[in-house]
C-alpha positions, -999 to +999 in steps of 0.1 A: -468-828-299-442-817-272-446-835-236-440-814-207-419-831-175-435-836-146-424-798-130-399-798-099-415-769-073-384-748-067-382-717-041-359-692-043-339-689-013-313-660-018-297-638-049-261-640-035-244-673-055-236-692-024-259-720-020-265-714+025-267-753+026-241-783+021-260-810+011-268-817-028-302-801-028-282-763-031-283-754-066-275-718-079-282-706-114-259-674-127-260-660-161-224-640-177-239-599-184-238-588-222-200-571-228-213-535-245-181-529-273-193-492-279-210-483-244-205-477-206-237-483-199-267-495-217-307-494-207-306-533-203-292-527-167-262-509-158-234-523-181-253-546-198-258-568-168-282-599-169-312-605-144-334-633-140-374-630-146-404-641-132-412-678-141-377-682-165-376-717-165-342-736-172-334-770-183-312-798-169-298-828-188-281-857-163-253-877-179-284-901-185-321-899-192-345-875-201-344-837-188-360-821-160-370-786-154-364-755-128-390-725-125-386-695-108-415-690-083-397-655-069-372-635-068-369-620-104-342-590-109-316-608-092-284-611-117-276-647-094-303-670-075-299-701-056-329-728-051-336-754-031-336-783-055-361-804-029-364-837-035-345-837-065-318-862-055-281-853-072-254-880-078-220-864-067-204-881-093-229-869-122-223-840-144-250-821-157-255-799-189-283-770-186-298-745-211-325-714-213-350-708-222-369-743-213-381-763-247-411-784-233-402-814-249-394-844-227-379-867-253-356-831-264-320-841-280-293-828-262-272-824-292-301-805-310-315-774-291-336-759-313-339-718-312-358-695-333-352-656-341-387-649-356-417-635-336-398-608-317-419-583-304-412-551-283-439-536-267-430-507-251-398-474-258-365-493-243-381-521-232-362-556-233-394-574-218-392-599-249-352-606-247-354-638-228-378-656-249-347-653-276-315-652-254-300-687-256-278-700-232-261-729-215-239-740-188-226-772-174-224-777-135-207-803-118-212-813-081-184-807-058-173-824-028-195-802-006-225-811-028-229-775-042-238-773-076-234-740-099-243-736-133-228-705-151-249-697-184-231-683-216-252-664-239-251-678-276-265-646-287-258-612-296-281-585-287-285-551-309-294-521-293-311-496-321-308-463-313-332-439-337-338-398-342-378-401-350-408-380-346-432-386-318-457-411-333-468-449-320-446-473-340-459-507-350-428-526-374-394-526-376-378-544-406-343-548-406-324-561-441-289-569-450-265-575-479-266-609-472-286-634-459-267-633-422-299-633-404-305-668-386-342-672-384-342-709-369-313-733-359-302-752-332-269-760-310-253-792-294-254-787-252-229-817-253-201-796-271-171-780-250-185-744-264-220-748-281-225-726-310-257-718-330-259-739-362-282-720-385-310-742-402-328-718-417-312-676-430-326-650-445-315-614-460-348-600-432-358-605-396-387-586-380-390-571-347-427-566-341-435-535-326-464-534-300-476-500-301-443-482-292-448-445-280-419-421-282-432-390-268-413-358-276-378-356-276-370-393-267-353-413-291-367-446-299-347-472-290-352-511-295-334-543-289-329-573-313-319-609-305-296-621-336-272-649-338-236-642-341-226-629-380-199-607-400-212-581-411-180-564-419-186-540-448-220-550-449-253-521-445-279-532-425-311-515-435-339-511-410-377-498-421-397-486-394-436-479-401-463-465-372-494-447-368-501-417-393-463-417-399-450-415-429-422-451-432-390-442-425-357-456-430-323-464-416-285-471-425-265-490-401-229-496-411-218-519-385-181-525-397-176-558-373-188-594-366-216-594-342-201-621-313-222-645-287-222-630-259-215-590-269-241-566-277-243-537-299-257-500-301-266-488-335-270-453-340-284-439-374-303-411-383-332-410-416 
């Protein structure tokens, strides 16, 4: 059974990242934006640019000990916030290691993060409401002479942005399939290495993306996002089967022709 920390009560106190105070209590948290290859813009945010939600909770290794956790109480949409760590003292000298999203596990291993890809579900045209629950990151922060501390999270994902031609109808499933069994469903990555990677524990040929009723009204394409750890699929197909309400299944071709990279996402555009 996982143990949950005793939680730290954290308020925001801007979105610029420049902590307003100089003593060790000024924290900010900044995540890098998802690099779009084959876009200018995507419906993410403009450019693929990353914003914190409403009670994303992060978690913070010392050099020593057990973790501790940070919640946002306000200020969601902001791309950068800083908090007002409280009456969490910080040792000058101490490094600390963070990741997203928070496992609730107070005895977690630092050098084991685990992650899963499977239960992804997208509830509404475009939406990316589920993204975060799957969008693994880290950072490491060190405090500086002025006390500041900044921690700069790296996604260890890439993110697929589906783009489909389909006929107005309520959507329920996606199913995507490959050549090869390049889908992560479960793994984990070491917080302690210089640039954590995912280490797959568990692939498979299928991952599902769960749709929750997904309306496309008339001429709107449906489009849908995917959390997938990084994988070649050079020369691969990747196969994706959509079913819905009174709809008759349908199915996709997507030739994607690269390696999908942390940190980079994709738009896939297919027609049935």
């Amino acid at each position: 059974m996982n143990r949950i920390p005793v939680l730290l009560t954290i308020t925001l106190l801007a979105v610029a990242c420049t902590p307003d105070k100089t003593g060790v209590e000024a924290i900010s948290f900044k995540a890098d934006d998802f690099r779009f290859e084959n876009a200018s813009r995507s419906d993410l945010a403009p450019d693929g640019t990353f914003k914190w939600s409403q009670a994303d909770t992060v978690g913070i290794f010392p050099d020593s000990g057990s973790q501790i956790y940070f919640a946002l109480e306000a200020g969601s949409g902001a791309s950068c916030a800083t908090f007002d760590g409280g009456a969490w003292g910080l040792k000058p000298s101490t490094a600390y290691l963070s990741y997203y999203p928070f496992v609730g596990d107070i005895y977690l291993n630092r050098t084991a993060i685990p992650g899963s890809y499977q239960g992804q579900k997208q509830t509404a045209n475009a939406s990316t409401a589920h993204v975060g629950a799957y969008d693994f990151m880290y950072a490491s922060g060190t405090v500086g002479a002025d006390g500041k501390l900044l921690f700069n999270y790296h996604h260890l994902n890439a993110l697929l942005r589906m783009e489909l031609d389909v006929a107005p109808a309520t959507y329920t499933n996606l199913n995507l399939t490959g050549d090869a069994s390049l889908f992560v469903t479960a793994g984990h990555y070491d917080l302690t290495a210089g640039t954590p990677s995912i280490i797959a524990d568990k692939t498979s040929s299928a991952l599902k993306l769960a749709l929750g009723n997904v309306v496309v009204a008339e001429g709107d394409k449906l489009i849908l996002y995917a959390v997938i750890a990084p994988a070649d699929f050079s020369g691969l197909t990747i196969t994706a089967t959509l079913t819905g309400k009174s709809v008759t299944a349908q199915t996709f071709k997507f030739k994607p022709g690269k390696a999908f990279e942390a940190g980079h996402g994709y738009i896939l555009t297919a027609s049935n």
